[in-house]
C-alpha positions in Angstrom: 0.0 0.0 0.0 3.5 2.1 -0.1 2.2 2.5 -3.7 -0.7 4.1 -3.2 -2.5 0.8 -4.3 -3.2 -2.4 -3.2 -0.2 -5.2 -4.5 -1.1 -8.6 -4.3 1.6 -11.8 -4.8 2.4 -15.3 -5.2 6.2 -16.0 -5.2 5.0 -19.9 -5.4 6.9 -22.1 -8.7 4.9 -21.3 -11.3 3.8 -25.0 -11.5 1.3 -25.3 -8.7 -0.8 -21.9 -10.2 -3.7 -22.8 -12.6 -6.9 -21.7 -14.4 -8.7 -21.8 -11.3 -6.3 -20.0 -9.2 -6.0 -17.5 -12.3 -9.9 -17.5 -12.1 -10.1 -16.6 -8.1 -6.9 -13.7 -8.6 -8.7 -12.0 -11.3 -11.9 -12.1 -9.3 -9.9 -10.3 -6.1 -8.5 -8.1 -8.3 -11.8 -6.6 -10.0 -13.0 -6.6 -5.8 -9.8 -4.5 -5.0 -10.3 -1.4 -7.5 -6.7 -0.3 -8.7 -5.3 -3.2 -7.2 -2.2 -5.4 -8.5 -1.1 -8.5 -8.8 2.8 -10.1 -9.1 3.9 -12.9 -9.6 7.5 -14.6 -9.0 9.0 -17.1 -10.8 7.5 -16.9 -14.7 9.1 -18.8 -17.2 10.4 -16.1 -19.6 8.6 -14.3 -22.7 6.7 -16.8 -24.2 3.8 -19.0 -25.0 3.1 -19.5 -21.5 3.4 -15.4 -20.3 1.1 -14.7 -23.2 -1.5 -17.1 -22.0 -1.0 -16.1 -18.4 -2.2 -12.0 -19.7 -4.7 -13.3 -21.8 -6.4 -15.4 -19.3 -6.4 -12.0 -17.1 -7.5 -9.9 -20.3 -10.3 -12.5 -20.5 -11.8 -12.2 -17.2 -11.4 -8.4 -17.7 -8.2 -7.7 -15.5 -6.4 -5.6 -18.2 -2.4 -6.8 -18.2 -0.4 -3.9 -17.0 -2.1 -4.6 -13.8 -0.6 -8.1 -13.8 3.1 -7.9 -13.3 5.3 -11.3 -14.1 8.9 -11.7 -12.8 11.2 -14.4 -14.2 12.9 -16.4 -11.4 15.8 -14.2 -9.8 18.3 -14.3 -7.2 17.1 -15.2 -3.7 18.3 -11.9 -2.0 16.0 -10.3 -5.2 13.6 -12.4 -4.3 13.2 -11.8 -0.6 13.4 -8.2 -1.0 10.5 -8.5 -3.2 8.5 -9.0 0.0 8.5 -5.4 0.1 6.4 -4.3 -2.9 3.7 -7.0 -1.9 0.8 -6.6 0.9 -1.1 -9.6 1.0 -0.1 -13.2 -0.2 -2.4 -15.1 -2.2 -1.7 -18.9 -1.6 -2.4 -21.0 -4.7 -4.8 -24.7 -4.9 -4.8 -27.0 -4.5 -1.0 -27.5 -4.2 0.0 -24.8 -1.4 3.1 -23.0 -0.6 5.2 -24.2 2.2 9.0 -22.4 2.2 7.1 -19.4 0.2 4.7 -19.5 3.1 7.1 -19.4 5.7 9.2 -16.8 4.0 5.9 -14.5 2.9 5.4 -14.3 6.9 8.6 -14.2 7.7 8.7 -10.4 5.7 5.7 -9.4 6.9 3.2 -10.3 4.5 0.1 -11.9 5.5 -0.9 -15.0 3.1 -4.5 -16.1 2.5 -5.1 -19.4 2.3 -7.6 -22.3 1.5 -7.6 -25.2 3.3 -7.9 -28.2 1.0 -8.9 -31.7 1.6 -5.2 -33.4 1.4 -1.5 -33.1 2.7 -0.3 -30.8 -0.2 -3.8 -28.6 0.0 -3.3 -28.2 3.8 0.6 -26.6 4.4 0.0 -23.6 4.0 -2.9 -23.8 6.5 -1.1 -25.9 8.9 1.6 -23.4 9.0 -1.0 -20.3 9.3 -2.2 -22.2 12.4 0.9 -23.2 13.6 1.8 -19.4 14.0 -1.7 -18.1 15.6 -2.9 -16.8 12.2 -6.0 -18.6 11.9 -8.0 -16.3 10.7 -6.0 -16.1 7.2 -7.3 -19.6 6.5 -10.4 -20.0 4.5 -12.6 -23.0 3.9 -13.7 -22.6 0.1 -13.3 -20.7 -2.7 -16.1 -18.2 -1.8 -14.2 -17.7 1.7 -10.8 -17.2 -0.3 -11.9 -14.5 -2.5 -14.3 -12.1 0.4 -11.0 -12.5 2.8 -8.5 -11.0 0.2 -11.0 -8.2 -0.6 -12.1 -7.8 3.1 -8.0 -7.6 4.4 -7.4 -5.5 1.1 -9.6 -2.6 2.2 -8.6 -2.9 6.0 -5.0 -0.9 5.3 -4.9 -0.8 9.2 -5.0 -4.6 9.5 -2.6 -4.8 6.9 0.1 -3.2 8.6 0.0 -4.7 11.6 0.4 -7.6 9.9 3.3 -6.0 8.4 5.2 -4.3 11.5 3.9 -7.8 14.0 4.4 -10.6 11.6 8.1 -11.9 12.0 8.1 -12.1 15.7 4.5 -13.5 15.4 6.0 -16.1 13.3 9.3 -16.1 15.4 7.8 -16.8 18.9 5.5 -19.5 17.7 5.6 -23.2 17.2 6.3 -23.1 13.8 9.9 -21.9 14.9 10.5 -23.5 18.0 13.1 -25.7 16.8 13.8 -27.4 20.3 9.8 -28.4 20.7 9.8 -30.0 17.2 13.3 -31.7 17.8 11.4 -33.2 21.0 8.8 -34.4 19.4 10.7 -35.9 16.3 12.5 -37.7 18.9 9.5 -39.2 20.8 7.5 -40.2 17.2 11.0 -41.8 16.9 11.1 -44.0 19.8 7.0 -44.6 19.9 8.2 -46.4 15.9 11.2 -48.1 17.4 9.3 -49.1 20.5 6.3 -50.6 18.6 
């Protein structure tokens, strides 16, 4: 919102994102007026970039507001964190590292909770850290909680200035409490 305007992302591999997931972005992006939307991690100019601006042109998102980066250095990468507000996590295959590190710089992720393991990381990891209410049960959840947090600019940067040490004082990085309990599943196997 540094911008002026609302900046979506998904820093995910290009691989898990879809028609549907293109479907559900284009519809939070004519719900955030002016809004943006970037994405990491696009093969270069090409068959497949073309498709991706004329699926947005399609569902009337006009293509300058869709902004594709090629993949780039990690400390590119990371400082990318900073043009972005809100993380949209794609379905059914979830982030999990892209999670991790979207929180880690302060940027709130939206998530759906899917029916399997690879649907659920993302959510599991929201959780993990306290932020429960980022994680959405279906597709009609998904799409009102990206539009609701977009217009809450308040909301957003407290995500932004409370996220790390959220993240950083939660279970998802206590290191000693899951070496503990690695351990334990360990010995329950060996023991049984």
């Amino acid at each position: 919102m540094r911008a002026g305007f609302v900046t979506f992302g998904s820093f995910n591999h290009f691989q898990k994102l879809n028609e549907r997931v293109f479907a559900a972005w284009a519809k939070i992006l004519q719900g955030v007026p002016d809004s943006r939307l970037r994405l990491y991690g696009a093969p270069g100019a090409g068959s497949v970039v073309d498709r991706v601006y004329g699926f947005f042109e399609t569902a009337g998102v006009a293509a300058e507001r869709v902004d594709l980066f090629g993949p780039v250095p990690h400390e590119e990468y990371m400082r990318a964190y900073r043009e972005v507000d809100i993380a949209l996590d794609p379905f059914p295959y979830s982030g999990g590292v892209t999670t991790c590190e979207s929180l880690w710089m302060g940027v709130p992720v939206i998530a759906l909770a899917g029916t399997r393991g690879f649907a659920r990381t993302s959510a599991s990891m929201l959780g993990a850290a306290g932020l429960d209410e980022l994680v959405v049960q279906d597709h009609a959840g998904y799409l009102a909680k990206a539009v609701q947090l977009a217009v809450d600019r308040a909301r957003v940067c407290e995500y932004r200035r409370t996220l790390r040490s959220r993240v950083a004082s939660s279970p998802l990085a206590d290191i000693d409490r899951f070496v503990r309990n690695l351990e334990a599943a360990y010995l329950g196997i060996w023991q049984s």
